[in-house]
C-alpha positions in Angstrom: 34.9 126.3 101.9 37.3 124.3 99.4 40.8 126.0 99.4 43.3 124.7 96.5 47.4 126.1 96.6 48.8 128.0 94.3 52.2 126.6 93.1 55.1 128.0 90.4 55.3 126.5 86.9 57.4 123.7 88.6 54.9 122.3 90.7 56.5 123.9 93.8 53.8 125.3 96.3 54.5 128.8 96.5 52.9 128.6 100.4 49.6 130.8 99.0 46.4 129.3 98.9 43.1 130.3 97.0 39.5 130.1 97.6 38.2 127.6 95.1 37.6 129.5 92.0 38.3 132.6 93.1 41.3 132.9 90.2 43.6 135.4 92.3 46.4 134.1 90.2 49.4 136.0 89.5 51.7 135.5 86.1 53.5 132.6 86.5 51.3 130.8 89.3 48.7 127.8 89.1 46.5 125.2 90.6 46.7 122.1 90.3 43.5 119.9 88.5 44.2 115.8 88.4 42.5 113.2 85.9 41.9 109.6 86.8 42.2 107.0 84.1 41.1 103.8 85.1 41.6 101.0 82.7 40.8 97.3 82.5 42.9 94.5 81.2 40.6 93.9 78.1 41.5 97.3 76.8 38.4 99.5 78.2 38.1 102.6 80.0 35.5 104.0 82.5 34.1 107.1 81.4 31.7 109.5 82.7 29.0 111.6 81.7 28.9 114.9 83.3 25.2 116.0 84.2 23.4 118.3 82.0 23.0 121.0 85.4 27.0 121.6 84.6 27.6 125.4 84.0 31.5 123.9 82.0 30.8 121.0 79.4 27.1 119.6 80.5 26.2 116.4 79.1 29.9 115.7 77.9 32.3 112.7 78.4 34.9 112.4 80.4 37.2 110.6 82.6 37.3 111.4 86.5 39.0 114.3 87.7 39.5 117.9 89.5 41.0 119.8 91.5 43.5 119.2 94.1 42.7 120.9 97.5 45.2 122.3 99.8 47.5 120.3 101.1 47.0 117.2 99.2 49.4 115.4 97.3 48.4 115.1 93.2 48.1 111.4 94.0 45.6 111.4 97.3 43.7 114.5 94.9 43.3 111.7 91.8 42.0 109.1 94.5 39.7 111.3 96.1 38.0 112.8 93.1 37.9 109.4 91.3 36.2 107.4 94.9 34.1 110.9 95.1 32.8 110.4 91.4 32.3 106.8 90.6 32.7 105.5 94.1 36.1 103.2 93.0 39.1 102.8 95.0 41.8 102.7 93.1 44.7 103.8 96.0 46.2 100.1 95.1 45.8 100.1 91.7 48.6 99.8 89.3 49.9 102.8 87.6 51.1 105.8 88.2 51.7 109.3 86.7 51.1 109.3 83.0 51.9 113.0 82.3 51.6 116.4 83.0 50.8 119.6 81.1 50.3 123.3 81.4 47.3 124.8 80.5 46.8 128.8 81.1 46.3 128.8 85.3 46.1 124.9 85.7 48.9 122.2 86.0 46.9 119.4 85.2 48.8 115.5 86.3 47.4 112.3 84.8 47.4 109.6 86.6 46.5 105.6 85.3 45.7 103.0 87.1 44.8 99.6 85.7 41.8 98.0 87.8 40.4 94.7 87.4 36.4 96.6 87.8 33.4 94.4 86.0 30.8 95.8 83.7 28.4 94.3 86.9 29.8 96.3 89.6 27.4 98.9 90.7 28.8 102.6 91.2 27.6 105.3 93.6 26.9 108.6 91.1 27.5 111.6 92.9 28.2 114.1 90.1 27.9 112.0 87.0 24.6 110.9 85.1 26.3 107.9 83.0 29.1 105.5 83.1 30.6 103.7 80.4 33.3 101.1 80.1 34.8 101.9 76.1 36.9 101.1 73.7 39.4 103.6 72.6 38.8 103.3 69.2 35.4 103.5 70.1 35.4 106.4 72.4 34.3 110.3 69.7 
């Protein structure tokens, strides 16, 4: 069973926890969801493609990402769910904290990290049914 804490609208745990999903939420609290950019140096990005068996989004693009469970810190939460989804490390990656927004019951953090990956390297697919490596300007 996957438990996620429930913090104020500063990021502040508010020592309450939540089953996963289970959107006990009161006015003013949130969880907290992480995304994973990984970039190269020529200018690309690794995208996923989420699998068609999704009940949010199937078939859509995106980069790697999720919730943070309890106890973990936003940065071991973007590590996890990006090593969990495309099987990369990127603990020692460049980068850091992008931003951070608000969005209903979710504080989401984005995280970069810049990672020298090849278009050979071979990725373990747990969730995901494509990967890509884009451009932005090519990226709809």
């Amino acid at each position: 069973m996957e438990f996620w804490d429930i913090y104020d609208k500063d990021k502040k745990p508010t020592g309450r926890t939540m089953k996963k999903n289970d959107w006990i939420l009161k006015d003013g609290e949130y969880h907290l969801s992480v995304l994973g950019v990984i970039h190269r140096p020529d200018g690309r990005f690794l995208i996923t493609q989420r699998v068609m068996t999704k009940a949010w989004a199937p078939g859509w693009w995106e980069v790697s990402g999720g919730a943070a469970q309890a106890g973990e810190s936003s940065f071991t939460a973007v590590c996890r769910e990006v090593k969990e989804e495309v099987g990369l490390d990127v603990s020692q990656c460049s980068g850091g904290l992008a931003y951070t927004y608000h969005r209903e019951t979710t504080i989401s953090w984005m995280f970069t990290a810049l990672s020298l990956i090849s278009r050979s390297l071979t990725y373990r697919f747990r969730q995901r049914r494509h990967l890509g490596l884009k451009l932005p300007h090519s990226m709809k």
